[in-house]
C-alpha positions in Angstrom: -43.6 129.3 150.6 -43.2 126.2 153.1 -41.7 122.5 151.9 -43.7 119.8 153.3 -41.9 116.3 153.3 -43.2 113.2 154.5 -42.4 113.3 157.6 -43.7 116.5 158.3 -46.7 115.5 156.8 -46.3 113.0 159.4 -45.9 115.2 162.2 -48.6 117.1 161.4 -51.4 114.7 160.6 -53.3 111.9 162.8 -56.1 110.1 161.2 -59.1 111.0 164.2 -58.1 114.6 163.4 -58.0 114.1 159.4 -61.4 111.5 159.3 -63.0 114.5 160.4 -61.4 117.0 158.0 -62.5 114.6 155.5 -66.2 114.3 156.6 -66.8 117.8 156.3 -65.2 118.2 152.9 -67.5 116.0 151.8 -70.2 117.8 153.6 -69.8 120.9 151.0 -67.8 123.9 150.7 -65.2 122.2 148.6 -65.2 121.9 144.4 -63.6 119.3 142.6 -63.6 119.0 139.0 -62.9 115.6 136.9 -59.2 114.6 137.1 -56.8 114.7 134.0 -56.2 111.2 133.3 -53.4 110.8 130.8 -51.6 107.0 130.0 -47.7 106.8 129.5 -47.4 103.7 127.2 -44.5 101.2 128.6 -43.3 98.5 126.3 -41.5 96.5 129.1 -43.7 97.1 132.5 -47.1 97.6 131.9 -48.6 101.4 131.2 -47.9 104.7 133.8 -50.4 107.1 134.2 -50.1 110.8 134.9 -52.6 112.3 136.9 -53.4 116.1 137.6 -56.4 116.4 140.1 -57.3 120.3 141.3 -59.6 121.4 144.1 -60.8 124.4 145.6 -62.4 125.9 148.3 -65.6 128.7 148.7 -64.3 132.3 148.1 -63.6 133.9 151.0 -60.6 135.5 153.1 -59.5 131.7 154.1 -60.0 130.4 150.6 -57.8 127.8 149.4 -56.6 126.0 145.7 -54.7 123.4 145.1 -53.4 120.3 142.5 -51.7 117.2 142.8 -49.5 115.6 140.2 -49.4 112.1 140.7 -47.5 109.4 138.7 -48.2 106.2 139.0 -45.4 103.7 137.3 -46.4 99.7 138.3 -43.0 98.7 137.0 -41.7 100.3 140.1 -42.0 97.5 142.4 -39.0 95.3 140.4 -36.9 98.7 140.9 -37.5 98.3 144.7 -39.6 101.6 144.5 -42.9 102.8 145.8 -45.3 102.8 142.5 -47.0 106.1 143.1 -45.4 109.0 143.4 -46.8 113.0 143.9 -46.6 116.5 144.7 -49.1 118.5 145.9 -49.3 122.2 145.5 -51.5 124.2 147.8 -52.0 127.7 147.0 -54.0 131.1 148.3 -57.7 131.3 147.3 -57.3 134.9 147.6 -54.4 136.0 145.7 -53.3 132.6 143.9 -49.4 132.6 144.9 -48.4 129.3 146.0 -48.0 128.7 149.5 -46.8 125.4 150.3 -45.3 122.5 148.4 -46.2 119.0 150.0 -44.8 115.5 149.4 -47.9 114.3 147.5 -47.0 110.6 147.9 -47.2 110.9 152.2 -50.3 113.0 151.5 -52.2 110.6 149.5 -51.3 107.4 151.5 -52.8 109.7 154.4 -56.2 110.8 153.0 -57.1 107.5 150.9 -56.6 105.7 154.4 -58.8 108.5 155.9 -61.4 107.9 153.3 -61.4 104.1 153.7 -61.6 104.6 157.7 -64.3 107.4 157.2 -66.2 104.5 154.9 -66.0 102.3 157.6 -67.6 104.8 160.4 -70.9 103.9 158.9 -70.5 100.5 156.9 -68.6 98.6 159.4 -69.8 97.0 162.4 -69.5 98.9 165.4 -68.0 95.8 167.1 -65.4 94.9 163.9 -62.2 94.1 165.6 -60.6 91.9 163.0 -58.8 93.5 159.8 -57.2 91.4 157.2 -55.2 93.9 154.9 -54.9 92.4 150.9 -51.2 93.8 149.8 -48.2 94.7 152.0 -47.0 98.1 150.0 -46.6 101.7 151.6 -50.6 102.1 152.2 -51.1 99.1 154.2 -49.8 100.1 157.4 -51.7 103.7 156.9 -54.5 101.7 156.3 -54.3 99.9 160.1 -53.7 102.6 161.4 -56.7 104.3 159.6 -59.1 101.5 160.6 -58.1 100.9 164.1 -58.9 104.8 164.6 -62.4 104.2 164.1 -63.1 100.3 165.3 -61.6 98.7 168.3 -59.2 96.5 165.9 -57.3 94.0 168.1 -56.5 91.6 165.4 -54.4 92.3 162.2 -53.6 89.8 159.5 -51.5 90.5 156.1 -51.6 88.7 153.2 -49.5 89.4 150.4 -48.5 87.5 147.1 -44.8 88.1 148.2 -44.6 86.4 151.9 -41.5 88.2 153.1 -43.4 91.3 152.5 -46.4 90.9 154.6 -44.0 88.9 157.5 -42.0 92.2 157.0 -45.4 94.6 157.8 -46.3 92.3 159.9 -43.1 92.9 162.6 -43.3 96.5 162.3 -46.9 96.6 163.4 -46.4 94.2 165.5 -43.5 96.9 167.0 -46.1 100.0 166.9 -48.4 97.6 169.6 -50.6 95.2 167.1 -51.1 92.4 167.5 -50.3 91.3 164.1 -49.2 88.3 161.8 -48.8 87.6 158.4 -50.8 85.0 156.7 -50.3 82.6 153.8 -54.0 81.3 152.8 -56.2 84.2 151.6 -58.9 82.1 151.4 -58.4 80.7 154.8 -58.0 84.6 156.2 -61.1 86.3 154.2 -63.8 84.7 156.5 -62.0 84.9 159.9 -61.7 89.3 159.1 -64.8 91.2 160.3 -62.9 93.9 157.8 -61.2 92.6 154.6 -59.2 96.3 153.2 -57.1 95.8 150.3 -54.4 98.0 148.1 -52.8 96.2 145.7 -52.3 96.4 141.9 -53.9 92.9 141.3 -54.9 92.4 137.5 -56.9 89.7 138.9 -59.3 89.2 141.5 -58.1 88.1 144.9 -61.2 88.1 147.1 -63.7 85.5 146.3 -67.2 86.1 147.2 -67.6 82.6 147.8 -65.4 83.3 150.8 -67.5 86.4 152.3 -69.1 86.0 155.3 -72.3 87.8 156.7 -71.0 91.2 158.4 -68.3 91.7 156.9 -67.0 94.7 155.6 -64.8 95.0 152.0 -62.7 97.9 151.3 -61.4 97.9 148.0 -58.2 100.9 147.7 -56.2 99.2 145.1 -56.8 98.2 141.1 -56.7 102.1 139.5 -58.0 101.2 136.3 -60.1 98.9 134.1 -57.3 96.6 133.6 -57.4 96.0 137.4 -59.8 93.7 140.3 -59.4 93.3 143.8 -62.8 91.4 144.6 -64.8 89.4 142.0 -68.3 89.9 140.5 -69.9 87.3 143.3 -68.4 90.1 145.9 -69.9 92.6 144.5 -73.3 91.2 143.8 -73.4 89.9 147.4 -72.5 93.1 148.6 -74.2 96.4 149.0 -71.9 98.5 146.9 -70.6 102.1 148.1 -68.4 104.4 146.1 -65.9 107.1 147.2 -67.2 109.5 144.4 -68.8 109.1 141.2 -65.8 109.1 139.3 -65.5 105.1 140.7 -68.7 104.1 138.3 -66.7 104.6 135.4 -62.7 104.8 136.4 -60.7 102.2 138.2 -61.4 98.3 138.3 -64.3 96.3 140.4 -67.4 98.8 140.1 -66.5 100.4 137.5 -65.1 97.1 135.4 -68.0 94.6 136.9 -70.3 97.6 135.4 -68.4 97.8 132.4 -69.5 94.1 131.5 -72.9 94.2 132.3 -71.8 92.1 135.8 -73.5 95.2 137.8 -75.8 97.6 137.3 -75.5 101.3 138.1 -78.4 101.1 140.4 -76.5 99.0 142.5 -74.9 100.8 143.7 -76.2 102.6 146.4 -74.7 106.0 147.7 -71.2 107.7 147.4 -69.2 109.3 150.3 -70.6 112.5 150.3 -74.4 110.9 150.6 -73.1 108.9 153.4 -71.8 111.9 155.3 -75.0 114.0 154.7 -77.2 110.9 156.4 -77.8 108.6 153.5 -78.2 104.9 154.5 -75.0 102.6 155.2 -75.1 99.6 157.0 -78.6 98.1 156.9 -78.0 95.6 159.4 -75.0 93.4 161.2 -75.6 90.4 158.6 -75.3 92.5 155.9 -72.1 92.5 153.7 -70.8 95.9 152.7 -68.1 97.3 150.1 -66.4 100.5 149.6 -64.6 101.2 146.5 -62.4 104.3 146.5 -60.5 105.5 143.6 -59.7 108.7 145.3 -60.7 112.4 145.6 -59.0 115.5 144.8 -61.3 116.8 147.8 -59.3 114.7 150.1 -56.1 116.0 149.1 -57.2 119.5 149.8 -58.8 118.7 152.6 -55.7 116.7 154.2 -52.8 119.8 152.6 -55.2 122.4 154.5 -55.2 120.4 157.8 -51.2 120.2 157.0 -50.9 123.7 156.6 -53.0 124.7 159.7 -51.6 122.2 161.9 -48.1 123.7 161.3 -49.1 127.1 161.6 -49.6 128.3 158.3 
């Protein structure tokens, strides 16, 4: 059995190479069954949740299992912690032992950025070179990286509610070769972005629809539950809504909350990942506004532990 920390998951994974793992996951092969979803009550900090999400490949000699086991604790942040926190355990379609142990937290912060970026291959403009990442956390600079794979980004700007945290991201991009800067006004920076991504746990929504601006592409990764909302109801009613998987009608905040009360209808919302790899519509036309919600995919996870394990000889 092989350890996987994060920075081998590092060494081992770049985000052209896992986009495309990703795409043909969602092309088939792959079987992913509804998520355990279990709330911790927290007096002081606001609930955790404990989450168990399984996959598996097609039968076969090169068949493949596996689980993550992700907490998520929101009261982290005042403990100078990351908030989500996970182990992934990849085992042998064939026999069943367990073959590799993986830091779940590197592997998730990979593959949801890979998802987002994998969105944004058919809902962004081919020409989108401005990003404006909402939140300053440990997914936003996966997420720049993530986008910049798939559109010639040559603009980066970081809000954040804490200042010193997105001047903080801001410098270490700006030391990887962006040209990056942090930014105070979030309504100032929504209509300058030609991609607005954000991953934050807002209980209340950041981006204004007023502010959107034809072309523009919204990438909602953040706000995990009901309680949560990244973009309000005039976002998504202006938008043409996309969804990672179906699970996102019902579980996390925006879609799933604006349908929840009656704000959107299910039938607006107009293909998932999969559909979009397998040639469904995306982008109608370079005026159009677009959004992606993701709430996340146990299919990614597998998909991203097998590249792991392949890239590093297993």
């Amino acid at each position: 059995m092989k350890f996987f920390s994060a920075s081998d998951v590092d060494s081992a994974l770049d985000f052209p190479s896992l986009v495309e793992a990703l795409a043909g996951a969602f092309l088939g092969g792959l079987t992913a069954p509804t998520r355990h979803h279990h709330a911790l009550p927290r007096a002081d900090e606001g609930d955790a949740t404990h989450l168990l999400m399984p996959a598996w490949t097609r039968e076969g000699a090169d068949a493949f299992l596996g689980v993550k086991i992700v907490n998520v604790f929101p009261g982290n942040g005042a403990r100078g912690l990351p908030a989500v926190r996970g182990t992934y355990v990849l085992q042998s379609g064939v026999t069943g032992e367990t073959i590799a142990v993986l830091d779940g937290t590197r592997l998730t912060q990979w593959r949801t950025a890979a998802a987002s970026a994998l969105a944004a291959r058919y809902l962004a403009r081919a020409d989108s070179r401005k990003l404006l990442i909402v939140g300053a956390g440990a997914l936003a600079p996966f997420l720049v990286r993530a986008h910049a794979s798939q559109r010639l980004i040559d603009s980066v700007e970081i809000w954040n509610h804490r200042p010193e945290g997105a001047r903080k991201l801001a410098d270490s991009l700006a030391a990887q070769g962006f040209d990056a800067r942090a930014v105070e006004s979030l309504q100032e920076a929504v209509p300058r972005a030609d991609i607005v991504s954000a991953a934050t746990l807002s209980e209340v929504p950041l981006i204004a629809g007023a502010w959107l601006q034809p072309g523009q592409h919204v990438d909602l990764v953040g706000a995990f539950n009901l309680r949560m909302r990244e973009a309000d109801d005039l976002a998504l009613r202006r938008s043409r809504v996309f969804i990672d998987t179906p699970a996102a009608l019902s579980e996390g905040g925006d879609v799933a909350a604006a349908i929840a009360s009656g704000a959107l209808a299910r039938s607006d919302v107009v293909a998932d990942l999969a559909a979009l790899v397998r040639g469904a519509p995306g982008r109608g036309g370079d005026d159009e506004i677009t959004l992606f919600k993701s709430v996340g995919a146990s299919i990614e996870d597998l998909a991203a532990a097998i590249l792991v394990w392949r890239t590093s000889g297993g």
